[in-house]
C-alpha positions as CSV (number, residue, x, y, z in Angstrom):
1,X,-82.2,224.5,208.2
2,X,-79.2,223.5,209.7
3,X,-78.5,221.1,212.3
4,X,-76.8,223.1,214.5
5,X,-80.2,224.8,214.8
6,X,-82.0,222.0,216.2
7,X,-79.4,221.1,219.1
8,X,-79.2,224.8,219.5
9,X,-83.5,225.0,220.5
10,X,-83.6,221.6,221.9
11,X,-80.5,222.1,224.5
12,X,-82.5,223.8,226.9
13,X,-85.4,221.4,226.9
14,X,-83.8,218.1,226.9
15,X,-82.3,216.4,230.1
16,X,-78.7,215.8,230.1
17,X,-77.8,212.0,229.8
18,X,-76.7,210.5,233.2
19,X,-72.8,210.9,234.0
20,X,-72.6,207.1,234.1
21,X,-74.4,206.5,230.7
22,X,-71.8,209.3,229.4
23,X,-68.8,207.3,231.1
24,X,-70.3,203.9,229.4
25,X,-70.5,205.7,226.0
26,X,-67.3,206.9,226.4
27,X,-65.9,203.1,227.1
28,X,-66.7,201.8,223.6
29,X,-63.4,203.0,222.3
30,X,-62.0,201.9,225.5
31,X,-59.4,199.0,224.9
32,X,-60.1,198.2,228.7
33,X,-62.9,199.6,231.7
34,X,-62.7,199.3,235.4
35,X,-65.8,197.0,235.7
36,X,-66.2,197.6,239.0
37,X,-66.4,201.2,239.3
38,X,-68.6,201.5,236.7
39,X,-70.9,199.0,238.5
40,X,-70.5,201.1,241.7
41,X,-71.1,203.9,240.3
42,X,-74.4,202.6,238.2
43,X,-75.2,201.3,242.0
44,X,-75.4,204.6,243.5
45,X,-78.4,206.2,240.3
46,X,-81.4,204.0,241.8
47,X,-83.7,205.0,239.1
48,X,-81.2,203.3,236.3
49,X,-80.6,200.8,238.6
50,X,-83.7,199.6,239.0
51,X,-84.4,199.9,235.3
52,X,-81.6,198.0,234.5
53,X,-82.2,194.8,236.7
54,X,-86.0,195.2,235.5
55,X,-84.3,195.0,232.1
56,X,-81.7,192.0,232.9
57,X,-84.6,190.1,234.6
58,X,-86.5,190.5,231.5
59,X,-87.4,187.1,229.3
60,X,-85.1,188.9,226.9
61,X,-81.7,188.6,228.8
62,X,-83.3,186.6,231.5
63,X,-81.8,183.1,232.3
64,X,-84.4,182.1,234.6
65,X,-82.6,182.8,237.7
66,X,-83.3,186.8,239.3
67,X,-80.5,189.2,239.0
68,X,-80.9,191.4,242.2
69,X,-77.9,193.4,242.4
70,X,-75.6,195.2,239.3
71,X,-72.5,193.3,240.2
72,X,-75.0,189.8,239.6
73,X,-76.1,191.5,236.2
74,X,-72.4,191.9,235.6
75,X,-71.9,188.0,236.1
76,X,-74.9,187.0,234.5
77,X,-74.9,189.5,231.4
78,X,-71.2,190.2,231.1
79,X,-70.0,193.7,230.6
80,X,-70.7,194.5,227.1
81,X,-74.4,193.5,228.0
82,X,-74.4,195.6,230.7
83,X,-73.5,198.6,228.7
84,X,-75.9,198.1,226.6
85,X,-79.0,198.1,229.5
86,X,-77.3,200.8,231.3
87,X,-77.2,203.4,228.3
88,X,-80.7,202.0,226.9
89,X,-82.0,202.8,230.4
90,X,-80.7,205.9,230.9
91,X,-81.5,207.2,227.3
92,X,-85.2,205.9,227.4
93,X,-85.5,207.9,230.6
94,X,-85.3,211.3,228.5
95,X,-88.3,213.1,228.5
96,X,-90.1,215.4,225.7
97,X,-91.6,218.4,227.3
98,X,-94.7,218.8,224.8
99,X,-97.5,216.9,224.3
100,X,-97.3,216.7,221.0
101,X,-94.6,213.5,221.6
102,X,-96.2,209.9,222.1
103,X,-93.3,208.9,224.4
104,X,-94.6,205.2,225.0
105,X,-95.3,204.5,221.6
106,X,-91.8,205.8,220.2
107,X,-89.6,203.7,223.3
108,X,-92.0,200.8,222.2
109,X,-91.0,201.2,218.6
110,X,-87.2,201.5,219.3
111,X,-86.9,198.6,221.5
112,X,-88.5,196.6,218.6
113,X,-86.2,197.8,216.8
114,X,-83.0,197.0,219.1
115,X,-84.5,193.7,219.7
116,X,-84.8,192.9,216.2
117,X,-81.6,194.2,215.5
118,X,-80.2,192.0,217.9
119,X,-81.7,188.7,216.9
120,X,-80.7,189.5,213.5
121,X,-77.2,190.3,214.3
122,X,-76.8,186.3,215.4
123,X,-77.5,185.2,211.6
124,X,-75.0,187.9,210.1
125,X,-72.4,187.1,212.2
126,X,-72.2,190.4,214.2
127,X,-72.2,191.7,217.6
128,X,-75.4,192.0,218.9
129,X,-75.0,194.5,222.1
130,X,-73.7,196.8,219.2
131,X,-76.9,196.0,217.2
132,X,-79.1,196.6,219.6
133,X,-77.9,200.1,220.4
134,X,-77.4,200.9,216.9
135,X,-81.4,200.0,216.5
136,X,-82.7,201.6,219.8
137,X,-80.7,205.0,218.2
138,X,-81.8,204.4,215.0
139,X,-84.6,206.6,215.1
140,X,-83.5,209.5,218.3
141,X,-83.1,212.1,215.9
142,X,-87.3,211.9,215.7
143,X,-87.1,212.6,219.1
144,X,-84.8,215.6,219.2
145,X,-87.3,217.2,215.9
146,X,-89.9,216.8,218.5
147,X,-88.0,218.7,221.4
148,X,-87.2,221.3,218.7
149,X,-89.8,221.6,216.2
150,X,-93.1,220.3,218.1
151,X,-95.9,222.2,216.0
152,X,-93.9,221.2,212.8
153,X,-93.2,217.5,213.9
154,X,-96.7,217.1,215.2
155,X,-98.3,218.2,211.8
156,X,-95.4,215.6,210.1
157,X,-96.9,212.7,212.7
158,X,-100.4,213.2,211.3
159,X,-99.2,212.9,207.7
160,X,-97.2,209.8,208.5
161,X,-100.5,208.6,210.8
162,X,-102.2,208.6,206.7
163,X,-99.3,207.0,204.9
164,X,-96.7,209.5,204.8
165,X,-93.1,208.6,204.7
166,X,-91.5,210.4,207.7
167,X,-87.9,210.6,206.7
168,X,-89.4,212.2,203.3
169,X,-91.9,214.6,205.5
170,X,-89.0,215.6,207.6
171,X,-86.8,216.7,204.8
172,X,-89.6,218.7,203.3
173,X,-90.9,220.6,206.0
174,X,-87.5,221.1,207.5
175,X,-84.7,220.6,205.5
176,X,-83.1,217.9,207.3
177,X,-84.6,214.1,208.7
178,X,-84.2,212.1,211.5
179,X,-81.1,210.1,210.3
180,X,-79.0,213.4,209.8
181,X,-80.2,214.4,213.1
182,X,-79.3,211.2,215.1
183,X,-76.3,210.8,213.5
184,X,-74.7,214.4,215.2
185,X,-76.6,213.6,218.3
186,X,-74.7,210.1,218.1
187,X,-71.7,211.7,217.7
188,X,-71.8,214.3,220.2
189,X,-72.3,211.3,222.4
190,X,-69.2,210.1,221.5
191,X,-70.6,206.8,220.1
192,X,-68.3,204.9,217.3
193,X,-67.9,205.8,214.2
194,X,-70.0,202.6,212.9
195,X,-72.5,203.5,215.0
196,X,-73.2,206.9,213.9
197,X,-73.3,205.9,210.2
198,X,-75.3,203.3,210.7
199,X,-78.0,205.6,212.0
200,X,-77.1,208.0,209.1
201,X,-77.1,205.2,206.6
202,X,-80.0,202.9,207.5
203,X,-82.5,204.2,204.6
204,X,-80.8,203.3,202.3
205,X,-77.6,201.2,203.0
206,X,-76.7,199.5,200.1
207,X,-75.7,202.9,198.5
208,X,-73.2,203.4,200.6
209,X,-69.6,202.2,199.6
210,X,-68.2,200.3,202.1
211,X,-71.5,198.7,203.0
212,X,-72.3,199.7,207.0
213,X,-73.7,196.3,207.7
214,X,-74.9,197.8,211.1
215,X,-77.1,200.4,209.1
216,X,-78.4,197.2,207.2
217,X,-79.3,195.6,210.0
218,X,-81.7,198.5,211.1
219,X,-83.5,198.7,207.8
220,X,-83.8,195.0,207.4
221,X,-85.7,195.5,211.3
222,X,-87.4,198.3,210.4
223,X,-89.1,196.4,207.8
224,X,-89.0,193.1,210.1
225,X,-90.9,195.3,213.1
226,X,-93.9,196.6,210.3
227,X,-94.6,192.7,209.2
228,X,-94.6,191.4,212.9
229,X,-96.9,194.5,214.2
230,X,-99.3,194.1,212.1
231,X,-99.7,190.7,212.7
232,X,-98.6,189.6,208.8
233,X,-98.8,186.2,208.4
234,X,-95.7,183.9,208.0
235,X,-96.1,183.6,204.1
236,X,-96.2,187.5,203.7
237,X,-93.2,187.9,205.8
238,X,-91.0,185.4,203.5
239,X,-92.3,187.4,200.4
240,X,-91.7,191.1,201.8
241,X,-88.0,189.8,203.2
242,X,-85.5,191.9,200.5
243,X,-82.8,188.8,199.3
244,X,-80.6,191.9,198.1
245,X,-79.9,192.9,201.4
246,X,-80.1,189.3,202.6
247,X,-77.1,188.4,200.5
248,X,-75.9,191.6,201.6
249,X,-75.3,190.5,205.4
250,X,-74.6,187.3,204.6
251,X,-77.7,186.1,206.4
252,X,-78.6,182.1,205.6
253,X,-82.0,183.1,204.5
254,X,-82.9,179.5,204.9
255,X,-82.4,179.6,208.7
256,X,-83.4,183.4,209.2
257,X,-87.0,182.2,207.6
258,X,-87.5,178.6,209.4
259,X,-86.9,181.5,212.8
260,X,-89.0,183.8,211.6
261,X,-91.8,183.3,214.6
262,X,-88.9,183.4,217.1
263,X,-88.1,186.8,215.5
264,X,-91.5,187.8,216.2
265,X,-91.5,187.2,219.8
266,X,-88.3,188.7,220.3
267,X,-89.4,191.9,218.9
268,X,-92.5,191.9,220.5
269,X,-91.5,190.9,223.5
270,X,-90.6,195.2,225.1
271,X,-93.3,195.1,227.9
272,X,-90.4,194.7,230.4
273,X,-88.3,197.2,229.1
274,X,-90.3,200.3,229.3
């Protein structure tokens, strides 16, 4: 199959992405934005708007003080942090027309993962608005296979409901998996290059030559997201943590390990974001 097939059957059922999110895509590669009208302009969509100050009053971005308006998000947040709520809103608002698609239970997953993302990107030293929309991307391509193929991604959720491994299913049944799938749809958004290979990349990244330290991030998450959801203990989460790709992205694994339980409550912590 190719993957011009999938965007091909799931153009017609899939909801175009808001003009503003398009414009706020479009502004990573911008040396400069016009803050302002992009806030007016995210003023005048209520439905992201009120997403988005749901999202900036969240204990996530939060500083204890409630942001009301988009310009007091601007001050609060800053820009880049904006960005980031306004295009995780407005992607997260997409809806799957089957019923094959637990849409609650996928957001859930991918704000774990951005979250996670995120917190990690603090101890390698990278950005971590880009993190966190690297990990709630990470796994849209799932998404589109459901819009496109939903009797053939429903059967591949009930394999990977007994112990399947998805991206493995995916290839399989259809030729092509949910990383080769997000990547195109990442970059027929538009998003950076490091980005899109991050979402391509993140099964296995230490492969790849240059090292996508973005792609790492997601798999280290990924991994990060299993242990805290299922409630592992401490102890099991040190053991499972891979010191390859530790070393890899330069984390201090002393400090990312005496964090771990904050870890866990940042990832957990999505209630106010869906």
């Amino acid at each position: 199959m190719e993957l011009a097939e999938v965007f091909d059957r799931a153009a017609a059922k899939l909801p175009s992405v808001p003009k503003v999110v398009q414009e706020l895509i479009a502004s990573f590669d911008k040396a400069e934005a016009d803050i302002d009208e992009i806030s007016r302009k995210v003023s005048h969509d209520q439905v992201i708007t009120a997403k988005v100050l749901r999202m900036a009053n969240s204990a996530k971005f939060s500083g204890g003080n409630p942001v009301r308006t988009i310009d007091d998000a601007v001050v609060r947040l800053g820009f880049d942090a904006l960005r980031v709520l306004v295009i995780a809103s407005g992607i997260s608002s997409m809806q799957v027309p089957n019923d094959t698609f637990n849409r609650q239970a996928f957001w859930r997953h991918s704000f774990e993962i951005a979250n996670t993302c995120k917190w990690l990107a603090k101890y390698a030293g990278l950005d971590g608005n880009q993190a966190y929309t690297c990990g709630l991307l990470s796994n849209i391509g799932e998404l589109l296979i459901h819009v496109a193929f939903p009797g053939q991604a429903l059967k591949i959720d009930r394999l990977v409901e007994n112990g399947g491994d998805r991206i493995q299913l995916e290839s399989m049944e259809l030729g092509l998996d949910l990383t080769q799938v997000g990547e195109e749809l990442a970059r027929r958004w538009q998003f950076p290059a490091d980005i899109q290979r991050a979402i391509r990349q993140q099964r296995n990244p230490a492969a790849h030559s240059p090292f996508e330290p973005y792609a790492g991030l997601i798999a280290l998450a990924e991994l990060l997201v299993q242990l805290f959801t299922s409630k592992a203990s401490p102890d099991e989460v040190v053991e499972a943590l891979p010191s390859s790709m530790v070393q890899l992205l330069n984390i201090n694994l002393d400090k990312l390990i005496s964090n771990l339980e904050q870890g866990r409550e940042v990832c957990l912590a999505v209630d106010d974001l869906l």
